[in-house]
DRENPA-3360 file (N, C-alpha, C; in nm, 2 decimals, always signed):
BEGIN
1 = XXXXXXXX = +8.66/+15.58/-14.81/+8.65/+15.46/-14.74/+8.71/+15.35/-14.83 ~ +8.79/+15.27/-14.76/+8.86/+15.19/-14.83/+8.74/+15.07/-14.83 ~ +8.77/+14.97/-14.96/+8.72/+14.86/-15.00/+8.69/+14.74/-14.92 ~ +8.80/+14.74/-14.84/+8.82/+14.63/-14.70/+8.67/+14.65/-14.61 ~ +8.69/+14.80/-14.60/+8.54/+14.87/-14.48/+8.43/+14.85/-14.55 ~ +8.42/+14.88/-14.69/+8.30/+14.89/-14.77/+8.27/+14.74/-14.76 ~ +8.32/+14.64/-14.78/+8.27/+14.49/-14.77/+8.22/+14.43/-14.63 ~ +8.27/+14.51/-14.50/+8.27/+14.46/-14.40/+8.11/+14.54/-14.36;
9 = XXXXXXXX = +8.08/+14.65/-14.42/+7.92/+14.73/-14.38/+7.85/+14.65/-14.48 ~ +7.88/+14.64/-14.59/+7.76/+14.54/-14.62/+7.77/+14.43/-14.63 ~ +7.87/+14.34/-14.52/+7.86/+14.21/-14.45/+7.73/+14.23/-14.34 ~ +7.72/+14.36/-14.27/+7.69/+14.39/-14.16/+7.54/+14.40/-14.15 ~ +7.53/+14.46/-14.30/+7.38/+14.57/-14.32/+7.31/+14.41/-14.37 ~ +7.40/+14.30/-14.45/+7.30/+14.18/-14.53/+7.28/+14.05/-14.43 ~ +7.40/+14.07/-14.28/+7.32/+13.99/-14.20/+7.21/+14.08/-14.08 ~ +7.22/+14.18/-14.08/+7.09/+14.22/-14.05/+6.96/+14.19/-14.12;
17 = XXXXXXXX = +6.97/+14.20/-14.25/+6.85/+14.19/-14.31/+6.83/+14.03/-14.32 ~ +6.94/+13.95/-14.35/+6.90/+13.81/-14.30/+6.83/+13.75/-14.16 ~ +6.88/+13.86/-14.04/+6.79/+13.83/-13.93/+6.69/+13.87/-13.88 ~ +6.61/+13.97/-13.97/+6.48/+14.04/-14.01/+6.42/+13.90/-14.08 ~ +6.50/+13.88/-14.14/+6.35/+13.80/-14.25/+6.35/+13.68/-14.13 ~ +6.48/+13.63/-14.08/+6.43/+13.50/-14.00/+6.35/+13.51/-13.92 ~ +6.34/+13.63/-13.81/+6.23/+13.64/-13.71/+6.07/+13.64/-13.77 ~ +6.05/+13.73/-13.90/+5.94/+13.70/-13.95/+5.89/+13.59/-14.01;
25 = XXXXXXXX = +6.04/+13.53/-14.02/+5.98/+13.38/-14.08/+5.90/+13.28/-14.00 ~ +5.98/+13.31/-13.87/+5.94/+13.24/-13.74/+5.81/+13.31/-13.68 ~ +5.78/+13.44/-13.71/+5.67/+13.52/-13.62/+5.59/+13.42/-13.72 ~ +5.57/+13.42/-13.83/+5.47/+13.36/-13.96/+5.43/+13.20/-13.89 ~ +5.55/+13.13/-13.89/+5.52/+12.97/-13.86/+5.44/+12.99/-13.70 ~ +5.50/+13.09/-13.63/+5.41/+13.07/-13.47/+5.26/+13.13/-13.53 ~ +5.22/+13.19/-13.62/+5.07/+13.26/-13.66/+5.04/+13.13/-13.69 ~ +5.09/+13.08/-13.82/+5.06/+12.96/-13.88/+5.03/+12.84/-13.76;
33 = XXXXXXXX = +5.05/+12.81/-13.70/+5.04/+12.69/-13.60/+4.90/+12.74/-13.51 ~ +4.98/+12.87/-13.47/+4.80/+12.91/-13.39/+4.71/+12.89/-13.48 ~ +4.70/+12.93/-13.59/+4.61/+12.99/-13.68/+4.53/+12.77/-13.71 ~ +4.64/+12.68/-13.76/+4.62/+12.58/-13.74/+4.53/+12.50/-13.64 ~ +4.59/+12.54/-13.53/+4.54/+12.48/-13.36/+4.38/+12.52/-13.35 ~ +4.36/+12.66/-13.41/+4.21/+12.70/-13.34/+4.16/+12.64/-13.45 ~ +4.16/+12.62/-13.59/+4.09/+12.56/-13.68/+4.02/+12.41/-13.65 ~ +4.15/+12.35/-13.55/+4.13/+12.23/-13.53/+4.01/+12.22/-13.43;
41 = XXXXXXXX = +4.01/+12.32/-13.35/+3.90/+12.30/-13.22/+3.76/+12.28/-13.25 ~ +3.69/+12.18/-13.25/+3.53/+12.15/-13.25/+3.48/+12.26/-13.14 ~ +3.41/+12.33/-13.14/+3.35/+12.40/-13.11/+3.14/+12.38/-13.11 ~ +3.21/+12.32/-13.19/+3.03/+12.23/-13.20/+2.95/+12.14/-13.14 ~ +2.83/+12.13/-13.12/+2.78/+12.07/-13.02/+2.85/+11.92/-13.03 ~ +2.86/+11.83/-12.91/+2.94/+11.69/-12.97/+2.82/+11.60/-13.02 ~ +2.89/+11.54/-13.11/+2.78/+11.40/-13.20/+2.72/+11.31/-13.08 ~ +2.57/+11.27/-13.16/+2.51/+11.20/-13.04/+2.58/+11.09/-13.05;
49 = XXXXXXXX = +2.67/+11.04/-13.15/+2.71/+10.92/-13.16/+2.87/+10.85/-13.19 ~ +2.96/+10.87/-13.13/+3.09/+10.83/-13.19/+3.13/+10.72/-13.26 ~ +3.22/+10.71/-13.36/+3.21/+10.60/-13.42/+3.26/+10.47/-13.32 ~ +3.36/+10.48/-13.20/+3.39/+10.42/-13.09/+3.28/+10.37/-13.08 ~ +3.16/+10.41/-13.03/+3.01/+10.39/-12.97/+2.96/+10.33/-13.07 ~ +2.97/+10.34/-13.18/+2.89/+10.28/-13.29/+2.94/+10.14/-13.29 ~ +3.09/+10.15/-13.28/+3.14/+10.00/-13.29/+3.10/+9.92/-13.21 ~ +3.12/+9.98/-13.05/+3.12/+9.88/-12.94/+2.97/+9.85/-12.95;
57 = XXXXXXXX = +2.84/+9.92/-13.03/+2.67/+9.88/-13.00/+2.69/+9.74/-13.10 ~ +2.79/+9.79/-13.22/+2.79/+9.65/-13.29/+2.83/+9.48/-13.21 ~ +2.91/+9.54/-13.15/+2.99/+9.46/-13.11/+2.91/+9.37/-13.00 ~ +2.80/+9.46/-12.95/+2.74/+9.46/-12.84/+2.57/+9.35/-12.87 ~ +2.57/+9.40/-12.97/+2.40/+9.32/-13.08/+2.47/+9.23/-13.10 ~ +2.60/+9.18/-13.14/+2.63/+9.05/-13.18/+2.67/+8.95/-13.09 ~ +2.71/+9.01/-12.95/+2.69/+8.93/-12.85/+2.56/+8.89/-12.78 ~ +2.40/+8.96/-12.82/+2.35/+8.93/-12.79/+2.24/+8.85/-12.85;
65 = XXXXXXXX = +2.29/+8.86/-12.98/+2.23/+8.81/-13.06/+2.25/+8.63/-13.02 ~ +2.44/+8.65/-13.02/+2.47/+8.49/-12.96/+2.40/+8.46/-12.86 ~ +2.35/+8.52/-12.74/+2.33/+8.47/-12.61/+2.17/+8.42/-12.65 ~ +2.13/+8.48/-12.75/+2.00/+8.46/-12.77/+1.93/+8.32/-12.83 ~ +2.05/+8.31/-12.96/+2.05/+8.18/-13.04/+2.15/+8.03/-12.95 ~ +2.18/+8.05/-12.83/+2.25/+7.96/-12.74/+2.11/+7.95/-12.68 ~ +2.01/+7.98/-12.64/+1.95/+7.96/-12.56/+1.79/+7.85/-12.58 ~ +1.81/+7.76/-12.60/+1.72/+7.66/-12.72/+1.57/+7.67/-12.66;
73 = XXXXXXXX = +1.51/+7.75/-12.52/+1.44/+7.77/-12.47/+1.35/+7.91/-12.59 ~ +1.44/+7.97/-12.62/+1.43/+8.09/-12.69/+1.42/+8.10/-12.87 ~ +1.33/+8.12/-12.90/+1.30/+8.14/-13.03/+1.35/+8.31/-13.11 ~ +1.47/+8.23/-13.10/+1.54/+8.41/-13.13/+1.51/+8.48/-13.28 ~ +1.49/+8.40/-13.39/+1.47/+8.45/-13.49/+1.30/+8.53/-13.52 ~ +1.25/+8.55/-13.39/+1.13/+8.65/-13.39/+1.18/+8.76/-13.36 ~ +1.30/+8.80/-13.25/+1.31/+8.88/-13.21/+1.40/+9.00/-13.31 ~ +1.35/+9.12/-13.29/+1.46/+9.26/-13.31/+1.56/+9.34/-13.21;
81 = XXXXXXXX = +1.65/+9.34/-13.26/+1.76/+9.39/-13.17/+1.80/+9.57/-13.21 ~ +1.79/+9.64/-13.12/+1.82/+9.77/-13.15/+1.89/+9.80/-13.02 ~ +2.04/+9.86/-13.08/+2.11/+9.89/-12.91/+2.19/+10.04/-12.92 ~ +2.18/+10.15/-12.82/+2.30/+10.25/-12.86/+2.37/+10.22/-12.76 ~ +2.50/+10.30/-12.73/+2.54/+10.30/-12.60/+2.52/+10.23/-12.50 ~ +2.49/+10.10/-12.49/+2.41/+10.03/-12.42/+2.32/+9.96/-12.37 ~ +2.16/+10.06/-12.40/+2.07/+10.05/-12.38/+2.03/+9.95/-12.52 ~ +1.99/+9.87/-12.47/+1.90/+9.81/-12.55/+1.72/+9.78/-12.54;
89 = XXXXXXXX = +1.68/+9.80/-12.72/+1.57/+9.76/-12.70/+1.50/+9.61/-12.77 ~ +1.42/+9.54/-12.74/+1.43/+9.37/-12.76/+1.27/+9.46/-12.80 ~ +1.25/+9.35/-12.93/+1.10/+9.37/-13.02/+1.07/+9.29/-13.11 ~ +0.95/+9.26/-13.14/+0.94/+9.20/-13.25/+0.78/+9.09/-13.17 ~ +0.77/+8.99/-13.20/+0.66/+8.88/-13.21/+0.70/+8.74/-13.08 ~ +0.65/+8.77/-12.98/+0.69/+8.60/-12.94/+0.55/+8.51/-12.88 ~ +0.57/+8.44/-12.83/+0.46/+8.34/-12.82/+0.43/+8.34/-12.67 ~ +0.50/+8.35/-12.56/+0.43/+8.37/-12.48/+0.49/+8.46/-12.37;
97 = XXXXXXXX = +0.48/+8.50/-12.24/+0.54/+8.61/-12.18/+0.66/+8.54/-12.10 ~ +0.65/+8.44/-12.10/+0.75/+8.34/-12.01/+0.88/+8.38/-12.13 ~ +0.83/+8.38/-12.26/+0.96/+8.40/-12.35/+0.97/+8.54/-12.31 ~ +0.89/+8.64/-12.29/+0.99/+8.77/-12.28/+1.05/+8.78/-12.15 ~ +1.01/+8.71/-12.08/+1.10/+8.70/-11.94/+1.19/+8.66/-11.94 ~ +1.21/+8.55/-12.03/+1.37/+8.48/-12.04/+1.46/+8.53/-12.13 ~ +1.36/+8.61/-12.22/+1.48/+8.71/-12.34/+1.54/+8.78/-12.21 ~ +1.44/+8.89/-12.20/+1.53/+8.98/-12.08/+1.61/+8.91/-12.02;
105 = XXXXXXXX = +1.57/+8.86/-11.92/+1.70/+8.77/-11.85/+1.83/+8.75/-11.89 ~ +1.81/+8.69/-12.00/+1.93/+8.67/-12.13/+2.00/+8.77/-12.14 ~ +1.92/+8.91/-12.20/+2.00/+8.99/-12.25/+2.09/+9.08/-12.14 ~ +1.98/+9.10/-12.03/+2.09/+9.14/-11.93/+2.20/+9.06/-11.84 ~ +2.24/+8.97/-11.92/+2.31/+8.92/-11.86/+2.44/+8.88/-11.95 ~ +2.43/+8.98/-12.07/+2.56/+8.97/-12.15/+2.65/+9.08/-12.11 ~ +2.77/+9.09/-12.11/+2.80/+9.19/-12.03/+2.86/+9.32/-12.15 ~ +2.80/+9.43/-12.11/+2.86/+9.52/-12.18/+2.67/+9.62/-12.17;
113 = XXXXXXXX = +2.59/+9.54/-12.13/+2.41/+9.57/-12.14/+2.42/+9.69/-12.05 ~ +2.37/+9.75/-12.04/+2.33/+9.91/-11.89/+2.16/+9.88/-11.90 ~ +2.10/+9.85/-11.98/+1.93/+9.85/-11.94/+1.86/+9.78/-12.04 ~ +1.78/+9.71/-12.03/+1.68/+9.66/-12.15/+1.59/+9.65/-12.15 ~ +1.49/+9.72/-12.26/+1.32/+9.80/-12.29/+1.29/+9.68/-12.34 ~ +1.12/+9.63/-12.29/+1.09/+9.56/-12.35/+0.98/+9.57/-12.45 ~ +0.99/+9.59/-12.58/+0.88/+9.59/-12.66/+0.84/+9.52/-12.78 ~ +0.84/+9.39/-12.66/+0.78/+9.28/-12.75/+0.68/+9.23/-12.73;
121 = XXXXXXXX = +0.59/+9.16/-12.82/+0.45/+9.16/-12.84/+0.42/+9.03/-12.84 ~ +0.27/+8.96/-12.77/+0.28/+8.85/-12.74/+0.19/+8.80/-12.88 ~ +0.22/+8.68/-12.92/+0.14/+8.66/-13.07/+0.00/+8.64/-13.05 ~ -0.06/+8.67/-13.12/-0.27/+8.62/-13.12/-0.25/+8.54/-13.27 ~ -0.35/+8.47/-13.26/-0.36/+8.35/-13.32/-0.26/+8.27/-13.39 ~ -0.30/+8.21/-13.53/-0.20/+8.11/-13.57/-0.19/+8.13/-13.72 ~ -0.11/+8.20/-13.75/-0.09/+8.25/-13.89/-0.09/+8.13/-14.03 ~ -0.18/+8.13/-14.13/-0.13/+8.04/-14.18/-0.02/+8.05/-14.32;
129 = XXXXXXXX = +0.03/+7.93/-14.38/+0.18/+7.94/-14.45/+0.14/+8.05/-14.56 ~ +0.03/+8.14/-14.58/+0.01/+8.26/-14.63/+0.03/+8.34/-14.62 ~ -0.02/+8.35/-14.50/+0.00/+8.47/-14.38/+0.14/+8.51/-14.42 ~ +0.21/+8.39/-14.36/+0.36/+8.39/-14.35/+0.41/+8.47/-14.49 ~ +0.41/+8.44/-14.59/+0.44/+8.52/-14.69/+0.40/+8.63/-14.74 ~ +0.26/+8.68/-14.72/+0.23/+8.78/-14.74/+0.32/+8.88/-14.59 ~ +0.35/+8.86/-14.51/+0.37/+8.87/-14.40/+0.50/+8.97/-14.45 ~ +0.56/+8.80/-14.52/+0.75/+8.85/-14.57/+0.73/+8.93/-14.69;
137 = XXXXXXXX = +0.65/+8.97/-14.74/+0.63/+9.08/-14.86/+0.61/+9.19/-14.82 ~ +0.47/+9.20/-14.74/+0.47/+9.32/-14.63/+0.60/+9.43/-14.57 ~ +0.67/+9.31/-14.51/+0.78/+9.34/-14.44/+0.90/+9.43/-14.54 ~ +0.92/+9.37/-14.67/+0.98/+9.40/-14.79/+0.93/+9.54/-14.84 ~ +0.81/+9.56/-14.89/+0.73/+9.71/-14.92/+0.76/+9.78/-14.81 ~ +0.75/+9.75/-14.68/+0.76/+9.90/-14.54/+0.96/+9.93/-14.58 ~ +0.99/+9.80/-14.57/+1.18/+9.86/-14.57/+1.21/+9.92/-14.68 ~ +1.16/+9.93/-14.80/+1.13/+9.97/-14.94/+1.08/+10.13/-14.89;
145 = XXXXXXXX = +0.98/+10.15/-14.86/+0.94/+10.28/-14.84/+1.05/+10.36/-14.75 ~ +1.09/+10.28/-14.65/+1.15/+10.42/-14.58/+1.29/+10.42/-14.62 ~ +1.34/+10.29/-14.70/+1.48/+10.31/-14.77/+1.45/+10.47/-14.89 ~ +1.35/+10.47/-14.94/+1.30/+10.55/-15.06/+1.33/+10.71/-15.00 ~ +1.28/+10.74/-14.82/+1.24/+10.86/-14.79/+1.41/+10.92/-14.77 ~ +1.45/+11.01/-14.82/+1.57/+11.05/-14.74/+1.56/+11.10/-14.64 ~ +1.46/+11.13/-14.61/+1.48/+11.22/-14.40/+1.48/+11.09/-14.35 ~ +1.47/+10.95/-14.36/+1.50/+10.85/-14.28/+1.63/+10.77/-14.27;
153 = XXXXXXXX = +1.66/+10.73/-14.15/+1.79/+10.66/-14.17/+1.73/+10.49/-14.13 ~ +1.71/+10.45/-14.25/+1.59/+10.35/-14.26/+1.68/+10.24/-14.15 ~ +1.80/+10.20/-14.17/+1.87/+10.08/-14.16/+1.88/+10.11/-14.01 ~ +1.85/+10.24/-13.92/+1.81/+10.23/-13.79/+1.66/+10.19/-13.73 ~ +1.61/+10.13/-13.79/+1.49/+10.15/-13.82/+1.39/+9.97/-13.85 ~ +1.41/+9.91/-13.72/+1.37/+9.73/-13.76/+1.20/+9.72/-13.82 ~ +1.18/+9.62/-13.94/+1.04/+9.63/-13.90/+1.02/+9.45/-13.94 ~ +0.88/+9.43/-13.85/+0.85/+9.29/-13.84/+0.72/+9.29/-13.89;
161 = XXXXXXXX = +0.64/+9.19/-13.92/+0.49/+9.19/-13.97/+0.41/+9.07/-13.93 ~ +0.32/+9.06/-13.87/+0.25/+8.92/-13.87/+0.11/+8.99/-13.90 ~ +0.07/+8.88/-13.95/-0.10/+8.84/-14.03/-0.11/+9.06/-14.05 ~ -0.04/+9.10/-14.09/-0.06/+9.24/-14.14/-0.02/+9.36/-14.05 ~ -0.03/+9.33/-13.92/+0.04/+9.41/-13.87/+0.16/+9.40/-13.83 ~ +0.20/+9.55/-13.87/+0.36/+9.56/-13.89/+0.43/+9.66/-13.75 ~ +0.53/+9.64/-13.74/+0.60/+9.67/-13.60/+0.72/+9.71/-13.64 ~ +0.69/+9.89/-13.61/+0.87/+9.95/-13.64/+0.93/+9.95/-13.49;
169 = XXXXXXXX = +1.02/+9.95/-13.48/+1.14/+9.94/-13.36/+1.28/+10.00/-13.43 ~ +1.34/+10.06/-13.28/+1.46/+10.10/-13.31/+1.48/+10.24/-13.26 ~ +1.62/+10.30/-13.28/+1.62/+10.47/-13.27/+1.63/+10.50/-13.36 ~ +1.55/+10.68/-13.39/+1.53/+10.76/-13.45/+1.56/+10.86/-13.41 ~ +1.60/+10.97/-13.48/+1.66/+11.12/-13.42/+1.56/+11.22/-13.37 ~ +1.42/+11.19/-13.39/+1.33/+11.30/-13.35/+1.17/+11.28/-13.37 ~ +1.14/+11.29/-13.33/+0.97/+11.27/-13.32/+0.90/+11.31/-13.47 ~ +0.94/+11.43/-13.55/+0.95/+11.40/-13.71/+1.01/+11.28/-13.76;
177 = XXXXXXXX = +1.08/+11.23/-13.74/+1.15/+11.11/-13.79/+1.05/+10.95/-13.76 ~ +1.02/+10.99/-13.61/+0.91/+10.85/-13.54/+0.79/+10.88/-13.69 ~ +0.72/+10.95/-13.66/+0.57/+11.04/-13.74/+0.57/+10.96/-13.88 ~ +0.71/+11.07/-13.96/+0.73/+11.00/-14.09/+0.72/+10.85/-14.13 ~ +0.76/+10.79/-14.06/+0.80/+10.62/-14.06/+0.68/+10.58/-14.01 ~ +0.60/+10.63/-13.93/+0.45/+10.56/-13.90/+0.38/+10.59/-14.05 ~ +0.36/+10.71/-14.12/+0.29/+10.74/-14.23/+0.33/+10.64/-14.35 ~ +0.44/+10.64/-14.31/+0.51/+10.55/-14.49/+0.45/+10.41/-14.45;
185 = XXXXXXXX = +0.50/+10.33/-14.32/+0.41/+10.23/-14.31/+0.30/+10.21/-14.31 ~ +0.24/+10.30/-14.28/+0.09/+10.24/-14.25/-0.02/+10.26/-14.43 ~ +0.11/+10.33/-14.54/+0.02/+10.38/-14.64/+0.10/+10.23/-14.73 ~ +0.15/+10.17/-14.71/+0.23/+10.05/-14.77/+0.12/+9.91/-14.76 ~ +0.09/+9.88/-14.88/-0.02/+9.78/-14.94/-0.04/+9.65/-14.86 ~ -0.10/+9.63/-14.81/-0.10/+9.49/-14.74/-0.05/+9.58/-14.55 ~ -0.10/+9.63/-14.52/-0.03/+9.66/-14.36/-0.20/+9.73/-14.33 ~ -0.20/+9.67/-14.19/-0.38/+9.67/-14.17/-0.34/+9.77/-14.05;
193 = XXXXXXXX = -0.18/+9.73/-13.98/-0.21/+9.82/-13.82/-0.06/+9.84/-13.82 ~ -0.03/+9.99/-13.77/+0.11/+9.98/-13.78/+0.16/+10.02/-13.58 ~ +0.25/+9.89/-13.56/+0.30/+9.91/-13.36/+0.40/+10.04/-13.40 ~ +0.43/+10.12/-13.30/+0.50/+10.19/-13.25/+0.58/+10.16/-13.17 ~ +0.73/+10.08/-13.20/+0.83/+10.05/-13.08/+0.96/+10.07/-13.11 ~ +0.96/+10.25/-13.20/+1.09/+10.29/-13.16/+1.09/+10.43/-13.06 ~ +1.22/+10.47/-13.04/+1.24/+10.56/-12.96/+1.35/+10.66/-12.99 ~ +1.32/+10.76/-12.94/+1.44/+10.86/-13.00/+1.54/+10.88/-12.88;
201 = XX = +1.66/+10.90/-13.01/+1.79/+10.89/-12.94/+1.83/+11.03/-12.85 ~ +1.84/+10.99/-12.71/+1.91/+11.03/-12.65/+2.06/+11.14/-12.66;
% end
């Protein structure tokens, strides 16, 4: 076989084997991509909470917080605001029921609200400038304790105090989580009676 033929077969035989290795280069990047795509699929149950939803609840307590402090009928700095997805819950100390009538009112009437729980408490007697401070100390030791627990996600978690009794509100992930947060407050110095006004998240 002359030289001419010998160059032209193994022209023949090294683009064959060049178009071996391309298709498995290509079979590889189509594995690789599938192999990519199914990695990507959540498969897991979905979060109770997206950060989307997390923003718009923010976005949502700070509108109503404004509707609250516009309203000079309304003594908004008693109140607690806890909101997911919509639902809001209104808590904390007011003075008489005509105020929780007109909170509600208020709140459902900011738009972006789907429902509003009422679990606010109407005040008994007249605290004096003692009270008040031991009150604000109180309040400081319960956020203290459940900041301390890690099974708590304390900062979901509102708490208020007058003349000793103390009032958690808010969501919580589970009825261990409610339990916990009653125990830590009610073993925290100065707290005589601890309210129950959170709820678990949906």
């Amino acid at each position: 076989m002359n030289p001419f033929h010998r160059r032209r077969i193994a022209n023949a035989a090294m683009a064959s084997a060049l178009s071996g290795v391309l298709a498995l280069s290509l079979a590889a990047c189509g594995d690789a991509s599938n192999t990519a795509n199914t990695s990507n699929t959540d498969t897991s149950a979905p979060q109770s909470s997206t950060v989307g939803e997390v923003i718009d609840d923010t976005v949502l307590s700070t509108r109503i917080k404004s509707a609250l402090m516009a309203n000079p009928q309304i003594n908004s700095y008693d109140f607690k605001l806890a909101t997911r997805n919509g639902d809001v819950l209104l808590s904390g100390f007011v003075d008489s029921r005509a105020q929780i009538n007109l909170a509600m009112d208020t709140v459902r009437a900011v738009d972006g609200v789907k429902s509003v729980q009422n679990n606010m408490t109407i005040k008994t007697g007249s605290p004096t400038v003692g009270n008040k401070v031991d009150d604000g100390i109180t309040t400081a030791r319960v956020k203290a304790a459940l900041l301390a627990d890690t099974g708590i996600r304390s900062l979901d978690i509102r708490v208020v105090t007058r003349v000793g009794t103390v009032q958690l509100s808010g969501f919580v992930n589970n009825q261990a989580q409610m339990d916990r947060a009653m125990q830590l407050a009610a073993g925290v110095q100065g707290v005589l009676e601890v309210s129950n006004e959170m709820q678990i998240k949906q």
